[in-house]
C-alpha positions in Angstrom: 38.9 7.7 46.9 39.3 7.5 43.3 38.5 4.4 42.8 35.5 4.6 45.2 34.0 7.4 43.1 34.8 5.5 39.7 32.7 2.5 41.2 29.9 4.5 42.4 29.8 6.2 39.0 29.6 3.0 37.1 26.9 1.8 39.7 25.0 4.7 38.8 25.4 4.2 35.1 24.3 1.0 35.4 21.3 1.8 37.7 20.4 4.2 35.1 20.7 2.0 32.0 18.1 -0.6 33.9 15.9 1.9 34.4 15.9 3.5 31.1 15.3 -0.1 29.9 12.9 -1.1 31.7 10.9 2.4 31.3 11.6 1.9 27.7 8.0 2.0 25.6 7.7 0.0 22.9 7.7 1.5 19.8 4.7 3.0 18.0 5.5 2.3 14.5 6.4 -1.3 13.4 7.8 -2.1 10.1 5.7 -4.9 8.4 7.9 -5.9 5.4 11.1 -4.4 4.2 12.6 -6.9 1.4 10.4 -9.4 -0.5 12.9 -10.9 -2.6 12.1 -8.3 -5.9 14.6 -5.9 -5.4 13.6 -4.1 -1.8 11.1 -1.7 -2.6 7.6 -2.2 -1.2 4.7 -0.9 -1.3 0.9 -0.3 -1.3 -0.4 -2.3 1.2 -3.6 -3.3 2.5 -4.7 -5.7 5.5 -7.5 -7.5 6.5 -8.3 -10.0 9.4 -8.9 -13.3 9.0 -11.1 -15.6 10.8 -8.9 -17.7 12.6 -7.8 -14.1 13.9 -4.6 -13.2 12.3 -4.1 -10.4 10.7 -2.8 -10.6 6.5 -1.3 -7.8 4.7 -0.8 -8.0 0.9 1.7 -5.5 -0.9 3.6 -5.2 -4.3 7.1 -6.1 -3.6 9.3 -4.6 -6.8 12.6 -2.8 -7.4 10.9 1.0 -8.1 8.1 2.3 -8.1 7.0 0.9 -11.6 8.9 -2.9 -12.1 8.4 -4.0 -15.0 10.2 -7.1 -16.6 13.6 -6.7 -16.7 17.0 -9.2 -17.1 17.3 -9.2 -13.5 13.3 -9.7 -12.7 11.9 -11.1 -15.6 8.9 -11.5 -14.0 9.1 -7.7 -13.2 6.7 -6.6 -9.2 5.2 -9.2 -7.5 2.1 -9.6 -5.0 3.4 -10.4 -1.5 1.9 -11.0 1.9 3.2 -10.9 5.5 0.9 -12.2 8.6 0.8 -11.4 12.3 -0.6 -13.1 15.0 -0.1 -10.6 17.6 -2.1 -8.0 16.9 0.2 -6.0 14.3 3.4 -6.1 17.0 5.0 -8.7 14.4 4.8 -10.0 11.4 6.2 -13.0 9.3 8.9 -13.2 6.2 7.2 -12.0 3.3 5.8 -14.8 1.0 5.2 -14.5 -2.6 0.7 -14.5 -3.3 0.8 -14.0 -7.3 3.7 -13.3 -9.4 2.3 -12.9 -12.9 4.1 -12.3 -16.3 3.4 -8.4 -16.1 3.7 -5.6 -13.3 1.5 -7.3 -10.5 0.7 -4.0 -8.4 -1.8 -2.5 -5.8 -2.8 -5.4 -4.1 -5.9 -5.5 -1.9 -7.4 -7.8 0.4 -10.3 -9.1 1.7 -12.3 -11.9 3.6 -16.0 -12.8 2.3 -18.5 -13.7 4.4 -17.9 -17.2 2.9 -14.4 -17.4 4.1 -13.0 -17.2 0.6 -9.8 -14.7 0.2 -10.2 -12.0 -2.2 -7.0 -10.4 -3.6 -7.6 -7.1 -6.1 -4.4 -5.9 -8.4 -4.0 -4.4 -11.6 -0.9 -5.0 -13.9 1.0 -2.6 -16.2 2.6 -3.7 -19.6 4.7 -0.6 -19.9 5.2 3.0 -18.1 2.2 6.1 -17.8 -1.0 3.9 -17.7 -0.6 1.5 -20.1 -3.1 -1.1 -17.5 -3.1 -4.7 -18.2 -6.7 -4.6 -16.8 -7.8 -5.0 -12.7 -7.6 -8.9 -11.8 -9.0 -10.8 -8.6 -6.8 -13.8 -7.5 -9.6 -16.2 -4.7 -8.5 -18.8 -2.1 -10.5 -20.9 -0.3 -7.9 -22.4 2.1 -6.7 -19.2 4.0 -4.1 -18.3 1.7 -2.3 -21.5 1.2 -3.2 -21.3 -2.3 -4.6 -18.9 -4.9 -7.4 -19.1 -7.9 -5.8 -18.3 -11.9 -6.5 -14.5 -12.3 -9.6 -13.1 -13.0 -9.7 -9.8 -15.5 -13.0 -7.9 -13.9 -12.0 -4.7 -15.8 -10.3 -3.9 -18.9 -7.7 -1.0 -19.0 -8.5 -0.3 -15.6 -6.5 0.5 -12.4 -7.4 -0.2 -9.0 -6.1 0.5 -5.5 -8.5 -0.8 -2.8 -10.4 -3.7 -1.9 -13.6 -5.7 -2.8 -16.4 -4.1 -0.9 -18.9 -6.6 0.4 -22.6 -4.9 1.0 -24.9 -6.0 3.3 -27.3 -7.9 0.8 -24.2 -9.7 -0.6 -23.1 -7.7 -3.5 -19.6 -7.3 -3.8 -18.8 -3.9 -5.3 -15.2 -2.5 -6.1 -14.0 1.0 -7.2 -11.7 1.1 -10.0 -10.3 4.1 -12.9 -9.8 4.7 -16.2 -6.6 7.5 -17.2 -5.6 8.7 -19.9 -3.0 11.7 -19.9 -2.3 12.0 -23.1 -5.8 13.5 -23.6 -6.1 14.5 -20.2 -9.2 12.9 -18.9 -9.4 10.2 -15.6 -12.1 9.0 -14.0 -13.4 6.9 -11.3 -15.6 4.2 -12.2 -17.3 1.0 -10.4 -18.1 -2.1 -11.4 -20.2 -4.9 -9.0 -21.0 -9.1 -8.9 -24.6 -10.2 -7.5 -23.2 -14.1 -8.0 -20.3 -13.9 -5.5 -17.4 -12.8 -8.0 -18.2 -15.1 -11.0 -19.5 -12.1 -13.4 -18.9 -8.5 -13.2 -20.7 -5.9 -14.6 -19.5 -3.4 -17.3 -17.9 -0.4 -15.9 -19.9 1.9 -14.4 -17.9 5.7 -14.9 -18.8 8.1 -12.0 -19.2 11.7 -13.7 -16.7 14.1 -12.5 -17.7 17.6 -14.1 -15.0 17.7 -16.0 -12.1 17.2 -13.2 -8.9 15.5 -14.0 -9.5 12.5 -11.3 -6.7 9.3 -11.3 -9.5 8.4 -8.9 -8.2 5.3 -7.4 -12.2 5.0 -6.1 -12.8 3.7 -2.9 -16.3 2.9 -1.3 -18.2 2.9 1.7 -21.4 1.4 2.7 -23.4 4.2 5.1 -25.8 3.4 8.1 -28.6 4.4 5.3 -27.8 2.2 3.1 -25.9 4.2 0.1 -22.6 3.9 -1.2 -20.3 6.6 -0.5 -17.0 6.7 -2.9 -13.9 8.8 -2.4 -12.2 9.9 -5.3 -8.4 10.7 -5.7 -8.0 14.2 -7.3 -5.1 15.5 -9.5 -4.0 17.8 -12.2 -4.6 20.7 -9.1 -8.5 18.4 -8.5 -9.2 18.4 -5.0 -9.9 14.6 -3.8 -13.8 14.3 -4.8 -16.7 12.3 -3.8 -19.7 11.2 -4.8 -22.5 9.2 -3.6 -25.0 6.4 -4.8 -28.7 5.4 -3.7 -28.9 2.2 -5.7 -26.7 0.0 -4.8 -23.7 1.4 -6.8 -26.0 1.3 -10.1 -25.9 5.1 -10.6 -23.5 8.1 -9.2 -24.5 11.8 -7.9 -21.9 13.6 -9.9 -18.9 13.9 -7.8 -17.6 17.2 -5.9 -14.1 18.6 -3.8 -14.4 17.1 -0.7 -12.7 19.9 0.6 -9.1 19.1 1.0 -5.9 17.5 -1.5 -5.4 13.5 -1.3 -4.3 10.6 -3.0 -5.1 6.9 -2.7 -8.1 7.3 -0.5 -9.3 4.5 1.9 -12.5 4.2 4.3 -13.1 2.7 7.4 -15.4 2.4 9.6 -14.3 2.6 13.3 -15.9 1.5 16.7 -18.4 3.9 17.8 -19.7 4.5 13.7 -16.4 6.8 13.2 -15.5 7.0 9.8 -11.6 7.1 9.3 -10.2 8.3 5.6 -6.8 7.9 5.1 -4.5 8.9 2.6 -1.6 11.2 1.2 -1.5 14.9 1.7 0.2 15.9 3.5 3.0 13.2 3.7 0.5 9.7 5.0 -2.3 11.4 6.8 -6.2 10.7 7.7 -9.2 12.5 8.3 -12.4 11.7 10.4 -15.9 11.8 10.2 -18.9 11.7 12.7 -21.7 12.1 10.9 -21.7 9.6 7.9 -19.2 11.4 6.2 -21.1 14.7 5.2 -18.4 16.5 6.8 -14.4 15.8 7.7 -12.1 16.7 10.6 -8.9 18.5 10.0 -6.1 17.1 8.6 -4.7 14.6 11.3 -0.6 13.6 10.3 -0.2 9.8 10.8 3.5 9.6 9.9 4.8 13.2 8.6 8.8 11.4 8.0 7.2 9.6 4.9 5.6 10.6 1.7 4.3 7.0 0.6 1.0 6.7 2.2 -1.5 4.0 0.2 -3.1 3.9 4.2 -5.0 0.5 4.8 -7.0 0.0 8.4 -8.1 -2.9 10.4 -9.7 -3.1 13.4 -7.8 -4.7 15.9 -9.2 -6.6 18.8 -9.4 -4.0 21.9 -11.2 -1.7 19.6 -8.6 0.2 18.0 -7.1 0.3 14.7 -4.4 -0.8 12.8 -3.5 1.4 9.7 -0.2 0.4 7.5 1.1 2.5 4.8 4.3 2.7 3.2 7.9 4.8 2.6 8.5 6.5 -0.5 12.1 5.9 -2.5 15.1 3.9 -3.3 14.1 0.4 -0.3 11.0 1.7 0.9 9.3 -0.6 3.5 5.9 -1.1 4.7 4.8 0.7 8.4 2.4 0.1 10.8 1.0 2.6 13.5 -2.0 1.8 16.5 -5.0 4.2 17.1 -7.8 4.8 18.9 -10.4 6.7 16.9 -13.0 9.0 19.5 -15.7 11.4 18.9 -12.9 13.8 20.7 -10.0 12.8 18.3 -7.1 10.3 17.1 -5.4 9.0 20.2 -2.2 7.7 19.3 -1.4 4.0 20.5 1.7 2.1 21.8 2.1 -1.6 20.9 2.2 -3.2 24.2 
């Protein structure tokens, strides 16, 4: 009788393990990288599609949070990449995209209309904000190889993508900082002859607010720009708007709520999605051409990294990758569906 029950309980066991298996969901964050060869602390990502459908995610792959050159990494941070063809459920190895002589950091990416690849960094020389300038790296071949660097800005940071406009103009947000005298800014600069010249940078005025901006823009179903502005010294994240093409800037204003590292997207259905830090990696929404912003919505409230990037994926949702904070952070991914009701929170089948 003993051994009767002993079987039936390890049948049930069994039976249960199966089940739990096969009722298993899959899970809903991903990591997309977690050691690029520079000492196992990644970071700031960004993703884009390409047009043979994969999707590319660049990131700065160093041993802290500033890596500069070093015995061990004499090269200090790096530019890496990672690339999935499923959708975001997987991705590759990490590969190296730029590895310059300085600080390579906050990568972004983009694909022109053209097809070319459009990779967005800036490089530090030494700790605070000593900037070696914002750079563009270009590839024509899908990656395979990349341009020289391109210095678009001088002393300048940057921590989001080219933005190409409607008509063609390719316009990126950048920012000036200097805390020794306590001022920051954000500031623009554009190219009307696909990325050859640049134009001087053009400072957005912000009344006197303490904003490492790290500017990001948005193109509106009106045709201005609209630019989030990262807020600090107790600044509220700002904004500000442009009717000119990114020419001249409204002076910019509290958006209403604390965030760092801003990034827009827009969603299916003309959603607006703005991620970024505070609380932890979080993201608010906005139906009506972002004059006004949904609570707070938590996309991963275990990590403090945030740098949010989003991609649409092909069913209509969105992809949005961010990043741990500390000693081995990696880079995340998590799926949603963005409605006129609210963030719907996605499995990867």
């Amino acid at each position: 009788m003993l051994r009767l029950c002993s079987m039936l309980l390890l049948v049930t066991v069994i039976f249960q393990m199966d089940v739990a298996a096969d009722d298993q969901p899959s899970p809903q964050m991903v990591v997309v990288a977690s050691d690029a060869g520079a000492g196992g602390y990644e970071a700031f990502p960004d993703v884009c599609r390409l047009r043979d459908g994969r999707l590319m995610c660049v990131y700065y792959a160093g041993y802290g949070h500033v890596s500069l050159p070093n015995a061990k990494y004499p090269r200090g941070g790096r530019i890496a990449y990672s690339l999935s063809e499923d959708e975001g459920r997987t991705w590759s190895d990490p590969q190296t995209l730029h590895d310059g002589p300085f600080d390579d950091r906050d990568p972004s990416i983009t694909q022109l209309k053209d097809g070319r690849l459009m990779c967005s960094y800036f490089a530090m020389t030494g700790t605070a904000t000593d900037y070696n300038g914002t750079l563009i790296v270009t590839s024509k071949d899908a990656g395979r190889s990349w341009s020289q660097p391109q210095r678009i800005a001088e002393k300048h940071g940057c921590s989001s993508p080219v933005r190409e406009l409607a008509d063609g103009r390719l316009i990126l947000g950048v920012y000036s900082e200097n805390a020794k005298e306590g001022v920051a800014s954000g500031v623009v600069t554009f190219s009307d002859d696909d990325g050859g010249n640049w134009t001087p940078p053009i400072v957005i005025d912000n009344a006197g607010a303490y904003l490492d901006a790290e500017t990001d823009i948005i193109e509106l179903k009106d045709g201005s720009l609209y630019a989030a502005l990262r807020g600090g010294k107790g600044a509220q994240m700002h904004w500000s708007i442009s009717k000119d093409r990114g020419r001249t800037w409204s002076v910019s204003r509290p958006i209403g709520f604390d965030g760092h590292c801003p990034y827009l997207h827009r969603a299916a259905g003309d959603i607006i999605l703005l991620g970024h830090r505070l609380p932890k990696t979080s993201l608010h929404y906005s139906l009506d051409e972002c004059r006004t912003w949904s609570d707070n919505v938590l996309v991963d409230e275990g990590t403090s990294g945030a740098y949010p990037s989003l991609v649409d994926l092909a069913d209509g949702s969105v992809l949005v990758v961010y990043y741990e904070e500390g000693r081995g952070a990696n880079i995340r991914a998590r799926r949603l569906r963005a409605t006129k009701n609210g963030i719907e929170w996605l499995r990867f089948d």
